[in-house]
MIDOSE-1310 file (N, C-alpha, C; in nm, 2 decimals, decimal comma, always signed):
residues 178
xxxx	+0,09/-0,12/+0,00/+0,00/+0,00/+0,00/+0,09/+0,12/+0,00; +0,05/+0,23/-0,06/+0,16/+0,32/-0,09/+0,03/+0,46/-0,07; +0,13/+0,55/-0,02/+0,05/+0,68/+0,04/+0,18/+0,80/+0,03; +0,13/+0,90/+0,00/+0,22/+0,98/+0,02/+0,14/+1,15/+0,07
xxxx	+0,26/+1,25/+0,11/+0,24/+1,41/+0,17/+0,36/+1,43/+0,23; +0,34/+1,59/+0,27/+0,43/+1,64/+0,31/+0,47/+1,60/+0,47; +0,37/+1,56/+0,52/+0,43/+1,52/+0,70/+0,49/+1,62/+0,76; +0,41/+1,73/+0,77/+0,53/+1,87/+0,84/+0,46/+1,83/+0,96
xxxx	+0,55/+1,86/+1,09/+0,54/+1,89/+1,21/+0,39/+1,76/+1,26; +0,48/+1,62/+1,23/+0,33/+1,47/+1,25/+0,27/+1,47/+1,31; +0,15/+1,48/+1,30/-0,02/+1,54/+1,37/-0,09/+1,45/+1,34; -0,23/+1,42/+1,48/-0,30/+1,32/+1,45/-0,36/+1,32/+1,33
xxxx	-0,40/+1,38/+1,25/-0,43/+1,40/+1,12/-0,31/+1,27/+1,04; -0,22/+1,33/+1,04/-0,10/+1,23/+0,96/-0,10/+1,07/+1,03; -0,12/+1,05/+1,16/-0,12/+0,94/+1,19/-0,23/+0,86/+1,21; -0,29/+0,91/+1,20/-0,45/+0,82/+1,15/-0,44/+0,81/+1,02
xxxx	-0,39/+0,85/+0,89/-0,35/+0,81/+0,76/-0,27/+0,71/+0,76; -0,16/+0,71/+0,82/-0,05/+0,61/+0,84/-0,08/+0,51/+0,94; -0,15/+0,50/+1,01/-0,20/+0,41/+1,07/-0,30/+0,33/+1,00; -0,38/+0,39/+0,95/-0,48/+0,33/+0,85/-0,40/+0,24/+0,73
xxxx	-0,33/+0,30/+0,64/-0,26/+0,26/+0,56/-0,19/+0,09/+0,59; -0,12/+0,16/+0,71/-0,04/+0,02/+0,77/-0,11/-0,11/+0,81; -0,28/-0,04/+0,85/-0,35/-0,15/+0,91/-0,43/-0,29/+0,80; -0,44/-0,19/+0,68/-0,46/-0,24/+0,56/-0,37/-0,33/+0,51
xxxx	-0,28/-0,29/+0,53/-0,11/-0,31/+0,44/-0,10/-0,51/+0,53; -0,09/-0,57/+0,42/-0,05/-0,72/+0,47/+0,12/-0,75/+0,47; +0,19/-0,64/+0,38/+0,37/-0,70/+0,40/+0,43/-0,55/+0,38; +0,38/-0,48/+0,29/+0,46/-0,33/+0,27/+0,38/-0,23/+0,24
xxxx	+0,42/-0,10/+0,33/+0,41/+0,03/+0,34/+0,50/+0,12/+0,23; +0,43/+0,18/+0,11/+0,57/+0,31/+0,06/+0,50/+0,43/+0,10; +0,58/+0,50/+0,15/+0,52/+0,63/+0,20/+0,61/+0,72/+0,13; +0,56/+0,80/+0,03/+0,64/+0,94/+0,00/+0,60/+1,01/+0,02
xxxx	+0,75/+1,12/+0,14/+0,72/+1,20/+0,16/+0,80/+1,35/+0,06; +0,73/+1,46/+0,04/+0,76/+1,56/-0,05/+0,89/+1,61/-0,05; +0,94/+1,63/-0,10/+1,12/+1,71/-0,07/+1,08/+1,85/-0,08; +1,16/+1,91/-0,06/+1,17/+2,07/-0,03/+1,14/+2,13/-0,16
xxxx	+1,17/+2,11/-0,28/+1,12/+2,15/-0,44/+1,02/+2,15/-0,49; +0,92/+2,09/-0,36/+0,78/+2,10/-0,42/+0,68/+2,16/-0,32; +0,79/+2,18/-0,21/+0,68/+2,26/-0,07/+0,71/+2,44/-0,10; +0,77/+2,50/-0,21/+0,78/+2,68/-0,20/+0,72/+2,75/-0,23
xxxx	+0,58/+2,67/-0,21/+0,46/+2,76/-0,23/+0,38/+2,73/-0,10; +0,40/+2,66/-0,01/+0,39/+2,59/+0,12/+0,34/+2,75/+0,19; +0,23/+2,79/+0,27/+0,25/+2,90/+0,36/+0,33/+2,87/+0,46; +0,35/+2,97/+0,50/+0,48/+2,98/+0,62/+0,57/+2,88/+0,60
xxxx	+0,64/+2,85/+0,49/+0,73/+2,75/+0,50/+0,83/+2,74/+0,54; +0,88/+2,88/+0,64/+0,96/+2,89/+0,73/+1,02/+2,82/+0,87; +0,88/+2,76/+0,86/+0,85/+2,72/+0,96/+0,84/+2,55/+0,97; +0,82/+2,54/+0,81/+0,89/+2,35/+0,79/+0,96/+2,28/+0,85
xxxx	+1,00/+2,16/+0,87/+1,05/+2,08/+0,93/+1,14/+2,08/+0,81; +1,26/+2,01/+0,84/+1,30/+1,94/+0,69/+1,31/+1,82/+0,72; +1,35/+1,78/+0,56/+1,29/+1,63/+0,48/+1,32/+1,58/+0,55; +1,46/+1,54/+0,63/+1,50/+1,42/+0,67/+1,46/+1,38/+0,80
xxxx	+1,43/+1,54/+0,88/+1,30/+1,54/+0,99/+1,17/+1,47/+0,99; +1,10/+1,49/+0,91/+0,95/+1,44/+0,81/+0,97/+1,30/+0,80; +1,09/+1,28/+0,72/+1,12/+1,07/+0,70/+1,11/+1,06/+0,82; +1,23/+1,11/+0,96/+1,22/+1,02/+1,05/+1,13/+1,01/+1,14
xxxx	+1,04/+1,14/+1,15/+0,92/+1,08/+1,20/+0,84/+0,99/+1,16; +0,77/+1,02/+1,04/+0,71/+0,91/+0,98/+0,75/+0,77/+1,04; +0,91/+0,71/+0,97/+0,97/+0,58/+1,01/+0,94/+0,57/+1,16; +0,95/+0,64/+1,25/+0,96/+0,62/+1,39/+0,81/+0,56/+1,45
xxxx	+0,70/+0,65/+1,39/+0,59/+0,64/+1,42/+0,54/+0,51/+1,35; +0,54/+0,48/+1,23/+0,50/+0,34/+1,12/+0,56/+0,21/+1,22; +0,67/+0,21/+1,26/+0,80/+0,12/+1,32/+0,70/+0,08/+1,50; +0,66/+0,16/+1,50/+0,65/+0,18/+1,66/+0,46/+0,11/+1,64
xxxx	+0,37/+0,16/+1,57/+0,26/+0,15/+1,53/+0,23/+0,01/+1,49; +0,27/-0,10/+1,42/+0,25/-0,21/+1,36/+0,39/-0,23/+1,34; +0,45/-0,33/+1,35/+0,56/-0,41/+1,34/+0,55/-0,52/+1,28; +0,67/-0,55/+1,18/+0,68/-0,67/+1,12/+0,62/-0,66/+0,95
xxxx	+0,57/-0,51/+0,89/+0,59/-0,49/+0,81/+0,64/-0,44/+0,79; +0,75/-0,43/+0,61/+0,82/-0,35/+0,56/+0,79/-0,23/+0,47; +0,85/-0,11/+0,54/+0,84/+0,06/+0,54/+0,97/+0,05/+0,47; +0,88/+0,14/+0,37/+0,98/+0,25/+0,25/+0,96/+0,39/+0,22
xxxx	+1,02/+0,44/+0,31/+0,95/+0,58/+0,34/+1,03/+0,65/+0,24; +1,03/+0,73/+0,10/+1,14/+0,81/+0,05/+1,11/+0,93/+0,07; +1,17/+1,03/+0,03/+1,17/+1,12/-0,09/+1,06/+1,15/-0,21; +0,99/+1,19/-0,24/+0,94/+1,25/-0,38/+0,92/+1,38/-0,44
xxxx	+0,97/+1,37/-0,57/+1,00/+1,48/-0,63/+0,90/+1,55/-0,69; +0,78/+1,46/-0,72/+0,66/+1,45/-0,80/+0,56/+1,46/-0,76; +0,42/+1,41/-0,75/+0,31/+1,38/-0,71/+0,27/+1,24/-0,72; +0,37/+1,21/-0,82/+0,36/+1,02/-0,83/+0,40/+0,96/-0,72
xxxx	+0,55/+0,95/-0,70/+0,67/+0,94/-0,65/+0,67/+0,76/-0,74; +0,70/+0,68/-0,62/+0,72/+0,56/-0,65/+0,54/+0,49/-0,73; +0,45/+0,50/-0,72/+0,36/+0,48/-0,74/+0,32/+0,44/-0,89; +0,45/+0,50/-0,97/+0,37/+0,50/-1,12/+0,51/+0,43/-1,20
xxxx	+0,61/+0,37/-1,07/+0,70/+0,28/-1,13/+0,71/+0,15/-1,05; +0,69/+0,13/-0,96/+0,65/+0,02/-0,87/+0,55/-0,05/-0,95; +0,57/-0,19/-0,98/+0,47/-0,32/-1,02/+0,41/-0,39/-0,90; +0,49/-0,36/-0,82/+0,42/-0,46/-0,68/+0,34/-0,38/-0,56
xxxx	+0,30/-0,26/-0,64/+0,20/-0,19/-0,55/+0,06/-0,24/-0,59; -0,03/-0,27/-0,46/-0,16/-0,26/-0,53/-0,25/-0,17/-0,47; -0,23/-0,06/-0,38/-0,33/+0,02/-0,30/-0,28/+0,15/-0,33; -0,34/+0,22/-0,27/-0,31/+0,36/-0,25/-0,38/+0,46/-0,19
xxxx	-0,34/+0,49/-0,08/-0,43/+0,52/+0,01/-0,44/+0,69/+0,02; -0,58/+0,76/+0,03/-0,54/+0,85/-0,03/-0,72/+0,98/+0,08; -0,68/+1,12/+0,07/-0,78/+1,13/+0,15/-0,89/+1,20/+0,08; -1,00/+1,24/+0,13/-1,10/+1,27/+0,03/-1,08/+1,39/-0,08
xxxx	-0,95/+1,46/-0,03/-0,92/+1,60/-0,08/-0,81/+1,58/-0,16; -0,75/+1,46/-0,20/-0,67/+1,38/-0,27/-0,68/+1,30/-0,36; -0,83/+1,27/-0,33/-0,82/+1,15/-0,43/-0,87/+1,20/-0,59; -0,85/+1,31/-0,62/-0,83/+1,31/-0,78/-0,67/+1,30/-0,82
xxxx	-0,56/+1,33/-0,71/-0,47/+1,28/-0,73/-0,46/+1,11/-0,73; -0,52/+1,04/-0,69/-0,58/+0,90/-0,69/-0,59/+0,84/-0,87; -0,70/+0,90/-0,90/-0,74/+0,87/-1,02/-0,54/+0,91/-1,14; -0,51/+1,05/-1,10/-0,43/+1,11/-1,17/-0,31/+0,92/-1,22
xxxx	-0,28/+0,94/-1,05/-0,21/+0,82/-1,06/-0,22/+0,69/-1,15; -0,34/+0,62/-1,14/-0,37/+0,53/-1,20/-0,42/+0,55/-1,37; -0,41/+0,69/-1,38/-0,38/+0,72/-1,52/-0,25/+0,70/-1,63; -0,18/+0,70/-1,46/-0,08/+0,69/-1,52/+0,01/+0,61/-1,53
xxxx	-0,03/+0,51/-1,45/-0,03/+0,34/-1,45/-0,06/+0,31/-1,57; -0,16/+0,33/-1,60/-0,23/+0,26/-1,75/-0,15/+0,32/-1,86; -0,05/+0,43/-1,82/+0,00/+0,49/-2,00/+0,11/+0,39/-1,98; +0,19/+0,37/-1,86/+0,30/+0,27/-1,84/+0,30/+0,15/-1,82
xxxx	+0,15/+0,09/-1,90/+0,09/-0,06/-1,87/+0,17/-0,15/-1,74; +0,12/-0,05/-1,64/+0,09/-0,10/-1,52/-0,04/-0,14/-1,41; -0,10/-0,20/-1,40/-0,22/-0,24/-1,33/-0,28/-0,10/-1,24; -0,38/-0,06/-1,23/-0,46/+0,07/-1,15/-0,43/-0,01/-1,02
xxxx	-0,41/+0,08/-0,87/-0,43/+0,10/-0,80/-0,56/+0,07/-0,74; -0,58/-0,01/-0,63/-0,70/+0,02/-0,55/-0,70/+0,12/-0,44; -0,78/+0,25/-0,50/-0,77/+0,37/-0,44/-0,83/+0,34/-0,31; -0,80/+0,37/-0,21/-0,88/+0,33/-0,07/-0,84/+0,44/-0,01
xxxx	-0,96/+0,51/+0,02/-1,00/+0,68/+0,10/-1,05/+0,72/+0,22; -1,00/+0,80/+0,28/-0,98/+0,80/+0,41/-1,01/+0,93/+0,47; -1,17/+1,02/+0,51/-1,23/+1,15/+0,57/-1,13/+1,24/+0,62; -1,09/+1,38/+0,62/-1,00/+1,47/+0,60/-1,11/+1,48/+0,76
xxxx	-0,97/+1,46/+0,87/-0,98/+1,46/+0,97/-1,04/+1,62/+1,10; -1,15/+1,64/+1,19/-1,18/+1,71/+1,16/-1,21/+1,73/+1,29; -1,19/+1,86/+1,37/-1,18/+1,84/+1,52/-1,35/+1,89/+1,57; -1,42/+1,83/+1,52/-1,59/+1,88/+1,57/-1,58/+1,67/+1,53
xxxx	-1,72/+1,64/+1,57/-1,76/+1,48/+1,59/-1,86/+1,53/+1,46; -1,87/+1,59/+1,40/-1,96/+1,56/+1,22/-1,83/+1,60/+1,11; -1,91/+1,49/+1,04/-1,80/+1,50/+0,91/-1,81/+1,66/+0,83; -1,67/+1,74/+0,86/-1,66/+1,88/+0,79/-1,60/+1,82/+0,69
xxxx	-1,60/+1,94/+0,61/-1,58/+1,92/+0,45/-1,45/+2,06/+0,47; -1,48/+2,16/+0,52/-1,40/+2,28/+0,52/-1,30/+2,28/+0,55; -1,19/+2,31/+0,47/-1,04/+2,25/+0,49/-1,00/+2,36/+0,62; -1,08/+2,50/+0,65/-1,03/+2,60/+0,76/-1,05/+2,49/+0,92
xxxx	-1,14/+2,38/+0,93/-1,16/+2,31/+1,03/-1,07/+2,18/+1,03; -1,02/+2,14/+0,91/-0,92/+2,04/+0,92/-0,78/+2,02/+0,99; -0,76/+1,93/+1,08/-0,60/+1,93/+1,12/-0,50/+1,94/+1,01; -0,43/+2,04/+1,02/-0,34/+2,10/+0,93/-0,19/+2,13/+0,94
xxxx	-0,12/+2,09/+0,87/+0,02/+2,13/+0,93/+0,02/+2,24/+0,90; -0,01/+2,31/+0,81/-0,02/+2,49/+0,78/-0,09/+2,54/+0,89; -0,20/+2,47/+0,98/-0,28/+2,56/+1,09/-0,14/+2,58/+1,18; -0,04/+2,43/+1,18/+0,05/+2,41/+1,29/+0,15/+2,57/+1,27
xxxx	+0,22/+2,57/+1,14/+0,35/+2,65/+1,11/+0,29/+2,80/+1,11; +0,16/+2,79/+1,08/+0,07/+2,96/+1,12/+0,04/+2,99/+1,30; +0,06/+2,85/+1,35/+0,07/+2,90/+1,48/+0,23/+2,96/+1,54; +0,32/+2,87/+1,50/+0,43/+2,87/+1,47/+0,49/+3,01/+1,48
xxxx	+0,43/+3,07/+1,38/+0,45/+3,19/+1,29/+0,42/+3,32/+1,39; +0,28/+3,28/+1,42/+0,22/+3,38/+1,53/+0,28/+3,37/+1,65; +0,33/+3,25/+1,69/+0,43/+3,27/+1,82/+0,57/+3,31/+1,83; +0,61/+3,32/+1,72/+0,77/+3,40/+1,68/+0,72/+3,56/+1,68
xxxx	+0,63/+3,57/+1,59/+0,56/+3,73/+1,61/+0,60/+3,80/+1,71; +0,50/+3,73/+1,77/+0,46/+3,77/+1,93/+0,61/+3,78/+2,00; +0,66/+3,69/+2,05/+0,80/+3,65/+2,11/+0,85/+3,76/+2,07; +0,92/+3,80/+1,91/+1,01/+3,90/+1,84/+0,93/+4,08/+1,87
xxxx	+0,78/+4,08/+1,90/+0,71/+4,16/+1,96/+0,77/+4,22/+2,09; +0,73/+4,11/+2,16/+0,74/+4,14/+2,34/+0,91/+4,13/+2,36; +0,96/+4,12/+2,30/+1,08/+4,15/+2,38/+1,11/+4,29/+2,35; +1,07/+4,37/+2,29/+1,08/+4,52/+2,27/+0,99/+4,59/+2,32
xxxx	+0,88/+4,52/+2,42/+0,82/+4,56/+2,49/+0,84/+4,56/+2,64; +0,86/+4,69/+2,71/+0,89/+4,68/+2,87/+0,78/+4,67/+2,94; +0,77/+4,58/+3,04/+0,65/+4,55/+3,17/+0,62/+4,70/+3,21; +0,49/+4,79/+3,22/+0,52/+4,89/+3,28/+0,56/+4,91/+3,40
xxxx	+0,57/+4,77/+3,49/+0,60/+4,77/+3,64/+0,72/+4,72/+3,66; +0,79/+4,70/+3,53/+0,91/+4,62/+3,53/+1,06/+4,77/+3,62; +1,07/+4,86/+3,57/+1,09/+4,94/+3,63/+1,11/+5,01/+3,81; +1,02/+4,98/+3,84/+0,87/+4,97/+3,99/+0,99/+4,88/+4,07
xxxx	+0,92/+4,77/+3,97/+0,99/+4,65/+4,10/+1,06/+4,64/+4,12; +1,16/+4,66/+4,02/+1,31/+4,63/+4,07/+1,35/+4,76/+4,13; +1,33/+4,90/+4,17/+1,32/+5,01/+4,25/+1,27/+4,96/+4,38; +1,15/+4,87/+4,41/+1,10/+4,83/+4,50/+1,21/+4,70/+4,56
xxxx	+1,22/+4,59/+4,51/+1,30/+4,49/+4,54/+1,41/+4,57/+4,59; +1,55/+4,61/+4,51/+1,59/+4,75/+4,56/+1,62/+4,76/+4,71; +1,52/+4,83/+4,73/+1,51/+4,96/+4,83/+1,44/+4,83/+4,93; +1,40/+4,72/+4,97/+1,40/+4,61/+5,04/+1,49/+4,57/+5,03
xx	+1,58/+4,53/+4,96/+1,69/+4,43/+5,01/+1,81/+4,54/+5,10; +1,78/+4,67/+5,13/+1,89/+4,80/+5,17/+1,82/+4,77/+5,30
């Protein structure tokens, strides 16, 4: 079974994909994850993880989750990755907001007389108990690195900011310890 994404900053969102995947999976996992060439339109991508961060969580989390199948987590440069040259894939696990990349895939199987994919799809994960469709309510690594973002803000803010009592007290502490 073969699945792929970016994996920034691994969130139950990511691990309920990869768990799902693995749970399916009877001998092998390929997971590709995106390389840096195809995240620079990514918001806040400042705030990315890098790739070999991203693989090792994935591997750590897959490894730890079900054991005793074999994980091939790479690299991909594409939208394919391994998917559209691998013969011994037969799934591809994929989420509701994905799966026309699903179809894309197995299009492109068939121009490389390779067998289609059994697309198997999996609800874009959603922190209310009814199925949202609205990607603003979805667990998001972009909600993650915009939080990210807003907490560097802030941080790079307040330190140019004086306590107005900051002053006070140490005059006060001071003038107690005399």
């Amino acid at each position: 079974v073969a699945l792929g994404g970016t994996f920034d900053h691994l969130h139950a969102g990511h691990k309920i994909l990869l768990s799902m995947t693995a749970w399916i999976s009877s001998h092998r996992v390929v997971c590709g994850v995106t390389d840096d060439a195809m995240l620079k339109t990514k918001k806040f991508k400042e705030f990315m993880e890098p790739l070999d961060k991203r693989i090792e969580a994935v591997e750590r989390f897959l490894r730890i989750f079900k054991r005793g199948l074999v994980y091939e987590v790479v690299p991909i440069s594409d939208m394919y990755g391994p998917t559209i040259t691998d013969d011994k894939l037969e799934a591809l696990m994929v989420s509701k907001e994905t799966l026309k990349g699903g179809g894309m895939v197995n299009q492109e199987r068939r121009n490389r007389n390779l067998p289609p994919l059994t697309i198997e799809v999996i609800n874009v994960i959603s922190p209310t108990e009814t199925q949202v469709d609205e990607v603003s309510l979805k667990i998001s690594s972009t909600f993650i690195r915009q939080y990210l973002s807003e907490q560097a803000s802030n941080s790079h803010s307040n330190k140019f900011v004086e306590h107005p009592n900051a002053t006070q007290a140490t005059t006060a502490s001071s003038e107690a310890a005399h």
